[in-house]
BAPA-390624 format. One record per residue (C-alpha): x, y, z. Coordinates in steps of 0.02 Angstrom, whole numbers, padded with zeros to 5 digits, always signed. Layout:
N
XYZ...
//
This chain:
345
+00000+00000+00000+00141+00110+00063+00232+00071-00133+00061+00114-00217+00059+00278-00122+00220+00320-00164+00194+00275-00350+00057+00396-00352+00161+00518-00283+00289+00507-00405+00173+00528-00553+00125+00701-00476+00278+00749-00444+00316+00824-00633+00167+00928-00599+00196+00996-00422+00358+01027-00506+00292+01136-00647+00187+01229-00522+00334+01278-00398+00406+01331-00565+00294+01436-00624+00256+01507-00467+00446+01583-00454+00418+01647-00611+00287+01718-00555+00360+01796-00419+00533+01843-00526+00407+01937-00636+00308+02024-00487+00483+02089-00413+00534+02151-00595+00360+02246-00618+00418+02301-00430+00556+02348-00468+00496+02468-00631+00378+02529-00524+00500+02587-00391+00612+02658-00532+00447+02770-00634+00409+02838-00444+00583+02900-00416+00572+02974-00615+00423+03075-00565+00506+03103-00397+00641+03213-00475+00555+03277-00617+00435+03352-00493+00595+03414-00410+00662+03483-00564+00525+03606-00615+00497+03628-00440+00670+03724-00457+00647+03773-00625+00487+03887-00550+00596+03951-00417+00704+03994-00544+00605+04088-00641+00503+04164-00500+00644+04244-00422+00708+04322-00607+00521+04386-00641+00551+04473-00465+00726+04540-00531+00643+04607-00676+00489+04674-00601+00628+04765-00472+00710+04820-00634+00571+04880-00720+00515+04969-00548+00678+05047-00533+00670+05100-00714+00476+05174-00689+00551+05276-00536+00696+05330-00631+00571+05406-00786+00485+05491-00655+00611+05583-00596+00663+05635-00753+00495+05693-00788+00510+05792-00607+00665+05874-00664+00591+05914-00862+00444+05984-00764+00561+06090-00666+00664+06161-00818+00529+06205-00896+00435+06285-00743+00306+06170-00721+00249+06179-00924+00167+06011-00952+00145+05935-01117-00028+05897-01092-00049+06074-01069-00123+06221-01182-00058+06294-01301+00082+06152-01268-00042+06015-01322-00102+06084-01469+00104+06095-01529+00127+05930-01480-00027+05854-01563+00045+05935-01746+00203+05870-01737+00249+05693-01853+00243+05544-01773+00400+05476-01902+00585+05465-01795+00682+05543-01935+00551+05708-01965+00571+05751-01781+00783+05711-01775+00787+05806-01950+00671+05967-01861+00779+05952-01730+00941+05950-01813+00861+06117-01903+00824+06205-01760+00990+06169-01670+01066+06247-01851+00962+06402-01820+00988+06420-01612+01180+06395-01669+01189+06548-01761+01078+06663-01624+01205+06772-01524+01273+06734-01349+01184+06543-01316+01198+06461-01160+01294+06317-01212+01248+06208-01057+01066+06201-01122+01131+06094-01266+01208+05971-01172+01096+05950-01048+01007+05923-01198+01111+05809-01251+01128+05725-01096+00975+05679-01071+00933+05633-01239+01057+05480-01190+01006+05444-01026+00816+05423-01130+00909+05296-01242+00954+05194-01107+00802+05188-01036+00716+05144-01191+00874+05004-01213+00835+04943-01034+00631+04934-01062+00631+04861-01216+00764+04698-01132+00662+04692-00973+00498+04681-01084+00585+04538-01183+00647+04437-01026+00452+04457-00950+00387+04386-01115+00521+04229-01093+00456+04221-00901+00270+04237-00937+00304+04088-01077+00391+03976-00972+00256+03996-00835+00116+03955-00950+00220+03825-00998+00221+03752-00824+00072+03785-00763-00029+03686-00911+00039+03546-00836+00005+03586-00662-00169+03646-00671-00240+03506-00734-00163+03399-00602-00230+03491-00492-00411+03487-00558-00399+03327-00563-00364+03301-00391-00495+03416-00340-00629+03344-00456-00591+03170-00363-00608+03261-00189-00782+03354-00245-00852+03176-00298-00852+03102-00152-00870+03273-00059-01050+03292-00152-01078+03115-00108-01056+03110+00075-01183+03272+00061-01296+03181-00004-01308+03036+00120-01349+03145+00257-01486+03236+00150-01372+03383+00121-01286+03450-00042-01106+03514-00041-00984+03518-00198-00811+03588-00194-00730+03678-00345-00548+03783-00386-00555+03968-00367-00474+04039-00512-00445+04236-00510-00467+04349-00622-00280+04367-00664-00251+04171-00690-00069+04194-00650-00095+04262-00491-00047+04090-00404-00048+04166-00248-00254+04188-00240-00294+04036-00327-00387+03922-00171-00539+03817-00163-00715+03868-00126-00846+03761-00035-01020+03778-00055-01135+03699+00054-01336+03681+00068-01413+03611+00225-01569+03678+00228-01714+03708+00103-01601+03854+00015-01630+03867-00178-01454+03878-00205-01279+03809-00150-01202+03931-00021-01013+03975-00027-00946+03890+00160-00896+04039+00259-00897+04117+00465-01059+04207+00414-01174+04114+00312-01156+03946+00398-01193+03878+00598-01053+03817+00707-01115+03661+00694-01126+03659+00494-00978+03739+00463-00888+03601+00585-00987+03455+00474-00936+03525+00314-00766+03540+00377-00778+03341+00439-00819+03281+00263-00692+03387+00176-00561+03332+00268-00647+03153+00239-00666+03174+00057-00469+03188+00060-00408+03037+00111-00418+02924-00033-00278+03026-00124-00140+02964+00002-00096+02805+00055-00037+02798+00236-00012+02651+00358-00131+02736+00482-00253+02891+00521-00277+02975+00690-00441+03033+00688-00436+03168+00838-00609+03226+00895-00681+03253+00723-00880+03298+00810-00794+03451+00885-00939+03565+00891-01078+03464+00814-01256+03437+00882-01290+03249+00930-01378+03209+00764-01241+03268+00650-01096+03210+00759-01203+03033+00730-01236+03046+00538-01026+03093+00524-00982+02956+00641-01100+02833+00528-01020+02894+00384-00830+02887+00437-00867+02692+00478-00928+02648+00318-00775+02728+00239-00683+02637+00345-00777+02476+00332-00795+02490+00144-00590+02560+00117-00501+02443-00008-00330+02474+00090-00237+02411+00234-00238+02576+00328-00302+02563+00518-00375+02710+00585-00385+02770+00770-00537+02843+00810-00489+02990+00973-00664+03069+01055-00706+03109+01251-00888+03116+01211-00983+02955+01232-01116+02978+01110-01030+02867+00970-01007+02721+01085-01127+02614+00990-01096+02664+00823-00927+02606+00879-00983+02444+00948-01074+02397+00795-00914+02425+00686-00821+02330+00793-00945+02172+00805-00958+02175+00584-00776+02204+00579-00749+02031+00692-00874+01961+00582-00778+01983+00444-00605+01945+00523-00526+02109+00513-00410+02171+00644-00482+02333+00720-00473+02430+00886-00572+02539+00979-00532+02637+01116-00637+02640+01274-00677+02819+01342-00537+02760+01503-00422+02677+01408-00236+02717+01417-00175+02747+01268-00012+02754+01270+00001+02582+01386-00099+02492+01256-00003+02542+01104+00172+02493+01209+00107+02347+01254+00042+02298+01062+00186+02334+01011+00242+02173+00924+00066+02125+00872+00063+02287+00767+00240+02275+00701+00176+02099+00617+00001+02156+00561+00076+02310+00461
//
């Protein structure tokens, strides 16, 4: 019987062979995908870095030139203050000034040729202050420069401007992307307490004006017509701490973290919305498709059975899960789990 055994073990044996073998090449081909994986992540990693500096870069030369071109504005003011003061206050947008002004040519070489003329003709008058002329002169050059130093500041803000629209049509729809995902379930989690919320990217009026792009969170509790932008005014204590709750909710699918500390989310809800948002955070919890635990921190007893339901399904269904009682310490319980945590994660 033993020999009969052993013959029908040996027939097997070519197949339990093939299977160990194509399980390692299973698992060679798992670490290799690993492996490219780790490598396109570290790609991304310091491309991000790269134009990271790259705006930096070009941040700090749009402030050089906007210091230039400042220093430039101030400098053709005063030359206008000191024009103004040779000529006693005379403005050209001044009668009869204006009216001169208005009939002269707009071509370069008609006004240098007029010019040249009247120099001729002031040249041959008697006893001329020859310091008018070159102060003339003077500051017919200093002009120049000016014009010289505009016209290469306006050509290094045209490179800047290109090179930020150049960056930020990649960023910005990153970015709306990641705040589409957060409005989705946002809206959603509005909607399961009979509420409506959506969240959306403030854009400004001057679209490069980074610094007041932000998002804006409207909100509807009650029978309103209309969404309401989320702000200290329009919105209860209470609402504005549940809208708050399921923002902050609505964010946590876009990172992937061992563990959340949930501290005394209900902070400043009524009993009936601290119970709909405790409801709510254990079925994302319940229903999460990762490994991530989450530690659930409140002093106020009111969730106790919401918690003691999660904890009797998530037995149920074999999943490792703690809950704090209200007198629990903390800190002895973690020490003393220590090892049993180290193994789970």
């Amino acid at each position: 019987a033993n020999l009969n055994k052993l013959a029908a073990i040996s027939k097997k044996l070519p197949e339990y062979c093939t299977a160990v073998i194509s399980s390692e090449e299973k698992v060679d081909l798992l670490k290799l995908t690993l492996n490219q994986e780790r490598k396109t992540l570290e790609r991304f990693e310091s491309q991000y870095n790269e134009s990271k500096e790259v705006l930096q870069r070009i941040e700090k030369t749009m402030e050089e030139a906007e210091q230039r071109l400042n220093i430039c504005k101030q400098e053709a003011k005063r030359l206008y203050r000191q024009a103004m003061d040779a000529t006693e206050g005379v403005s050209p947008s001044e009668e009869p000034l204006k009216a001169k002004f208005a009939i002269l040519s707009n071509d370069l070489d008609t006004l240098e040729s007029r010019i040249s003329k009247q120099k001729a003709e002031l040249a041959c008058l008697p006893e001329v202050n020859q310091s008018v002329f070159q102060e003339y002169e003077a500051r017919q050059k200093k002009i120049a420069s000016l014009q010289q130093s505009v016209t290469e500041l306006t050509a290094e803000l045209n490179s800047t401007e290109a090179t930020i629209e150049a960056i930020k049509t990649t960023w910005l729809p990153q970015i709306s992307d990641y705040i589409q995902q957060i409005n989705v379930k946002y809206s959603a989690y509005f909607h399961e307490m009979n509420c409506a919320g959506e969240v959306s990217l403030h854009v400004p009026d001057d679209e490069y004006d980074f610094e007041n792009y932000g998002i804006t969170i409207r909100v509807k509790f009650r029978g309103e017509s209309d969404l309401k932008e989320l702000d200290g005014h329009r919105q209860s204590g209470g609402e504005r701490a549940v809208s708050t709750a399921l923002y902050m909710l609505a964010m946590q699918g876009l990172t992937s973290v061992p563990f959340r500390l949930v501290d005394e989310i209900n902070q400043g809800m009524d009993v009936i919305n601290e119970r709909k948002v405790f409801q709510l955070l254990l079925r994302i919890v319940d229903h999460s498709s990762t490994s991530c635990q989450y530690f659930l921190i409140t002093p106020k007893p009111v969730v106790s059975e919401a918690l003691v339901t999660a904890q009797m399904v998530r037995e149920k269904r074999r999943r490792y899960s703690v809950w704090f009682d209200p007198l629990c310490n903390l800190t002895q319980y973690l020490l003393s789990r220590t090892t049993r945590l180290t193994s789970y994660v």
